[in-house]
N, C-alpha and C positions, 0 to 999 in steps of 0.2 A: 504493500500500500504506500504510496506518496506521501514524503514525509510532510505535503502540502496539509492532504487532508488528515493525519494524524493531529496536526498542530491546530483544526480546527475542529475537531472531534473532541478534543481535549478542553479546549475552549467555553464548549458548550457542554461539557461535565461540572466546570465550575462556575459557569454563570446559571446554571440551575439546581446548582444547593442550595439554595436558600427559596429558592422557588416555593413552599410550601411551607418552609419551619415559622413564620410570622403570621400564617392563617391556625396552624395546627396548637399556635400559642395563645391564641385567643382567647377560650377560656382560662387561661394564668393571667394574662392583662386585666381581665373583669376582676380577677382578686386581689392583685395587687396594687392596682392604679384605681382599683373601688370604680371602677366603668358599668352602664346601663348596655346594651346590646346595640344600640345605635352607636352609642358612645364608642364602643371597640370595631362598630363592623367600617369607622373611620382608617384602619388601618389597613385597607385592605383597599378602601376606596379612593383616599387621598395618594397614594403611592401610583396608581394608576391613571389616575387627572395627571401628574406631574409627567410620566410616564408617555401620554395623551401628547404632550407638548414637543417628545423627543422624536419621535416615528419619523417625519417629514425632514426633518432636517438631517439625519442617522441618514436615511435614504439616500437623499442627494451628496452627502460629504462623502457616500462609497462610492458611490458612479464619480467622484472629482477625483478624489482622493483615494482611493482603492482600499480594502480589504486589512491589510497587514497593521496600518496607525490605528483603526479604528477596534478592532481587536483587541490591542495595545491597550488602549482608552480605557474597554470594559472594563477587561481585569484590572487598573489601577485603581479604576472606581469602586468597583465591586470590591475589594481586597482592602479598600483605606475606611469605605462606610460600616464595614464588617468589623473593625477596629473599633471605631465610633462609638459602634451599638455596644457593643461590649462592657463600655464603661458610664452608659448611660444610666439615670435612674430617673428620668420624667420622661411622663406620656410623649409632649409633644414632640421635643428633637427626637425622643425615638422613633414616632411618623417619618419625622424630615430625612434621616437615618436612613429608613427604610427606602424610604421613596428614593435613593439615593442608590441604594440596589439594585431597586427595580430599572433603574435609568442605563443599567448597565446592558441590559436582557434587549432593548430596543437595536442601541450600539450595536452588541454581539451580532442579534439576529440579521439583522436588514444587511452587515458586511458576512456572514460567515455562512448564510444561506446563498447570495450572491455567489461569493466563489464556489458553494460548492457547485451550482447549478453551471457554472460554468468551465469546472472540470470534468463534471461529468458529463455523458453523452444521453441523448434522448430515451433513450433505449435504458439506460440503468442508473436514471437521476431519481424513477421512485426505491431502488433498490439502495443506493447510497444514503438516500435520505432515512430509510429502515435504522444501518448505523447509525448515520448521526444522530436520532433523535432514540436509539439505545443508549450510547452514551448521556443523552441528555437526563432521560430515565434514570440511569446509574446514579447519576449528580443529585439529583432529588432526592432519592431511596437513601443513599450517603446523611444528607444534613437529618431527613426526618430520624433515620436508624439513631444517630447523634445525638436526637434530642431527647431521643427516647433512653439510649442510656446514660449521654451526663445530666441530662435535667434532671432526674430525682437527687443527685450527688454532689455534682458541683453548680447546677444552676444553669438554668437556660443561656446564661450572657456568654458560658464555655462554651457554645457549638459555633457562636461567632466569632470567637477570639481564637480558638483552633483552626477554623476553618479559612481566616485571615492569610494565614503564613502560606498554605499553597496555593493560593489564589496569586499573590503578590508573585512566589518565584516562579508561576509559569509563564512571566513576559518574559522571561530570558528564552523560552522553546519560540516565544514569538519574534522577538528581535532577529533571532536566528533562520527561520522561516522565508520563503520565499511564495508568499501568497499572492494569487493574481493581481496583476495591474489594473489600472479603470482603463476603460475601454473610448471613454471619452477624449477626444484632443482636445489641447488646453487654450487653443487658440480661437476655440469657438463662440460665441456671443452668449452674454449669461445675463442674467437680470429676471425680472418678476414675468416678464413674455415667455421667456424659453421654459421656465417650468412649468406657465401653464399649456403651454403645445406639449412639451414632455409628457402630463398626467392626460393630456387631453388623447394621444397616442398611446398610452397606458390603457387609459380606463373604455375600456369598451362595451359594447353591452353586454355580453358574454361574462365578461370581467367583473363589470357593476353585479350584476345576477349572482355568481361566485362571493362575491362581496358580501353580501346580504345573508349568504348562506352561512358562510364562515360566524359573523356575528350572530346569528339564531343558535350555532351551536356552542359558540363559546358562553353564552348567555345562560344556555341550560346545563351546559356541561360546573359552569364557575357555580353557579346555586349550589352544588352539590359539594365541591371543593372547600369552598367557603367556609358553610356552616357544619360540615361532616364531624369535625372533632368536638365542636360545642353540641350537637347532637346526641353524640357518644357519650360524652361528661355530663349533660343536662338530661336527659331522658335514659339515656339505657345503662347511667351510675359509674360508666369506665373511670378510671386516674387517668389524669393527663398524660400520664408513661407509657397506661395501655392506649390509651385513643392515637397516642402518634405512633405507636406502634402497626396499631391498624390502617391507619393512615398510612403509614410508609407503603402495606402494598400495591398504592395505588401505583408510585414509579417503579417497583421492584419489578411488578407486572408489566411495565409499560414497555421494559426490556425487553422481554420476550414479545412482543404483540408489536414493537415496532417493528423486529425481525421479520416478525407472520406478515404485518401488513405491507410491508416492503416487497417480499416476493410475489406477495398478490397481486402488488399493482404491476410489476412486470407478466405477470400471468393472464389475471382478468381485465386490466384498468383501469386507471387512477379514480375515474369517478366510480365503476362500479364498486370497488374497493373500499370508497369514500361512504358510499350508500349502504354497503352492507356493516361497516362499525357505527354509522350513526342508529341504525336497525336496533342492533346487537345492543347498543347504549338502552336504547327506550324500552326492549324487553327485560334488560337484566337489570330497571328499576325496580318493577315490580316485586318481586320477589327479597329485594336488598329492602323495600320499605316494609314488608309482611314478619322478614325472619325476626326470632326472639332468642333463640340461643348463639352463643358466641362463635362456637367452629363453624355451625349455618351463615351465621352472620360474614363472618369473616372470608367464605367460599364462594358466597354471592357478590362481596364487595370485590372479590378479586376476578370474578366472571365481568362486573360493569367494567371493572377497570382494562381490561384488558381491550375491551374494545372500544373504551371511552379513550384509552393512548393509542389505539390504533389509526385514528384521526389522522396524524402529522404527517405522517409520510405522505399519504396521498394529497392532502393538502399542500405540500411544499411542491409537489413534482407539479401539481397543479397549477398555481404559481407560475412557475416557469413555462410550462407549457402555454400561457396565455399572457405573458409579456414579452416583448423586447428584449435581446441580448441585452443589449447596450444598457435599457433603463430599468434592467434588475433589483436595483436597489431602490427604487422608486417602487417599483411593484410591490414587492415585499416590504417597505413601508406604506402602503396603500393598504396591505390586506393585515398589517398588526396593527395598524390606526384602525382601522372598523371593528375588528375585533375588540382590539383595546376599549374603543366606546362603551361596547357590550359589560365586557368585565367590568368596568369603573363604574357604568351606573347599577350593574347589578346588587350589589352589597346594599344598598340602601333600601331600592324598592324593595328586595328582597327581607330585610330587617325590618320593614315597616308592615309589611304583610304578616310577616312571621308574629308581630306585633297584637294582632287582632286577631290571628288565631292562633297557633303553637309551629313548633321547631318540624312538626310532621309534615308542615305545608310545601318544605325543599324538595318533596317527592314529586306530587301531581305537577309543582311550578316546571320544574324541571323537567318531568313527561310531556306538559304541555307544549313547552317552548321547541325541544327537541323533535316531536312529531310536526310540529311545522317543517323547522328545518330539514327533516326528512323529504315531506313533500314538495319544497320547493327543490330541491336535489334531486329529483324525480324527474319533473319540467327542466332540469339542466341536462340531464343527463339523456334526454328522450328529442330535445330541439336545440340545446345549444353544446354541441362535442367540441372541444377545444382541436381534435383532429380531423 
């Protein structure tokens, strides 16, 4: 394998640890910072507004500037805000903290998807992306496993002050690395015109449609992310050691299903692929909202999950498949900006509903929103084929 994409497979092992340890901490925030449910589901929401801010300009500074600085960036960011938190002890810088992490995952993705779609060939950009979003898996499974065993011991603030130090020394694999160049010459006319002919050549109606879909799922899919470990602690009595314990198989699983879905889409393709995990999502709710014992419980969560991480691959290849060479990084800031919308306002609606009636409501919200997204994925895949 190219020690190209090694260095960005790696990349995205460690900009998505922490990917879930500040949602699965949630209920520990409500007792120590004394938070109401609106109050804490701010951590979750403000981190992604700021996040909201990043997409668009992430995108254009990879298509200028190429892949390799903006990598760089992540991990400095992601690695110094990890520090931060560590030694925090109030609510808010610990938001600003986080939202600071999260700013890394935009960076990462929009340069690290980019190259990879661009090393890779038509033909095995959904099987590449299988790896990278296993490794990404990995990275997740990593901080939750982390928090599950030094939080009862030394304190949650340890998985971010450990997790700090390899984050920081894998700019030296990047320094070293020789990640694609932008594709753009420098001598071209740039200003507020060119980007909107840029997005206006991007977004197409095919594209828009694709758009729309990705947000319905990230929407039903984050309901479930979100509230899952306060779930677990508030209703069915776990410790927060076990709830992130069971929460970690969400990426543990994601490993393997990235794998499954990767070959799939070389097999059946990307959108049928697409179609068949968002399916798989909306039936193996049922059953995760029904069970009452723990190894049922725990069998069912790892049935949703499996095809709730199945998602990514075909979504990336998809992606690609329906942008420009050249304005890659544009693309993939266009489709993590809609998304992102989705997740940012979800915690709130979500917590306000949850408000008026109980913690069970993440179920049907989530079947609802998902069986949309299904159907419209159906109209995509029946009248608008990216091939």
């Amino acid at each position: 394998m190219k020690r190209e994409f090694i260095t960005v497979f790696g990349t995205h092992m460690f900009v998505e640890v922490f990917l879930f340890v500040h949602l699965a901490l949630i209920p520990t925030f409500i007792k120590e910072f004394n938070l109401n449910l609106f109050q804490a589901s701010l951590i979750a929401t403000i981190p992604n507004l700021v996040i909201l801010l990043s997409y668009m300009p992430a995108g254009l500074l990879v298509d200028k500037i190429g892949a390799k600085p903006m990598l760089l960036i992540s991990m400095l960011l992601e690695g110094t805000a990890a520090l931060c938190i560590s030694q925090l002890r109030d609510y808010l810088p610990l938001i600003l903290a986080v939202s600071l992490i999260k700013v890394s995952s935009p960076i990462y993705h929009t340069s690290g998807l980019s190259a990879i779609s661009k090393m890779s060939t038509s033909n095995s950009t959904g099987k590449v992306m299988g790896f990278h979003n296993a490794l990404g898996s990995l990275g997740s499974a990593f901080g939750l496993l982390s928090l599950s065993i030094l939080g009862g011991t030394l304190g949650w603030r340890s998985v971010y002050l450990l997790w700090s130090i390899p984050i920081l020394m894998w700019c030296l694999p990047i320094l070293k690395s020789e990640v694609g160049k932008p594709e753009r010459s420098p001598d071209k006319d740039r200003g507020e015109k060119t980007f909107f002919r840029d997005l206006k050549s991007v977004l197409t109606f095919s594209f828009a449609l694709f758009l729309l879909i990705v947000a319905l799922r990230n929407f039903g899919a984050s309901v479930i992310s979100t509230f899952m470990t306060t779930y677990l602690v508030e209703l069915r009595n776990f410790s927060q050691e076990d709830a992130s314990m069971i929460f970690a198989l969400g990426p543990l699983t994601g490993i393997l299903s990235s794998l499954v879905s990767g070959y799939l889409c070389s097999k059946l393709g990307d959108t049928e692929t697409l179609l068949l995990m968002v399916v798989g999502s909306i039936l193996s709710l049922f059953p995760l909202a029904l069970t009452r014992g723990l190894v049922l419980l725990m069998l069912c969560y790892f049935v949703y999950s499996f095809f709730n991480n199945g998602v990514w691959s075909p979504i990336g290849s998809l992606v690609a498949a329906l942008t420009p060479s050249s304005k890659r990084g544009l693309g993939y800031s266009s489709y993590f900006l809609i998304g992102g919308v989705a997740s940012t306002i979800q915690p709130t609606i979500t917590a306000i509903i949850i408000g008026y009636t109980s913690l069970n409501a993440i179920f049907p919200i989530a079947i609802g929103i998902l069986t949309a997204c299904a159907a419209l994925l159906t109209l995509f895949y029946h009248g608008f084929k990216p091939y």
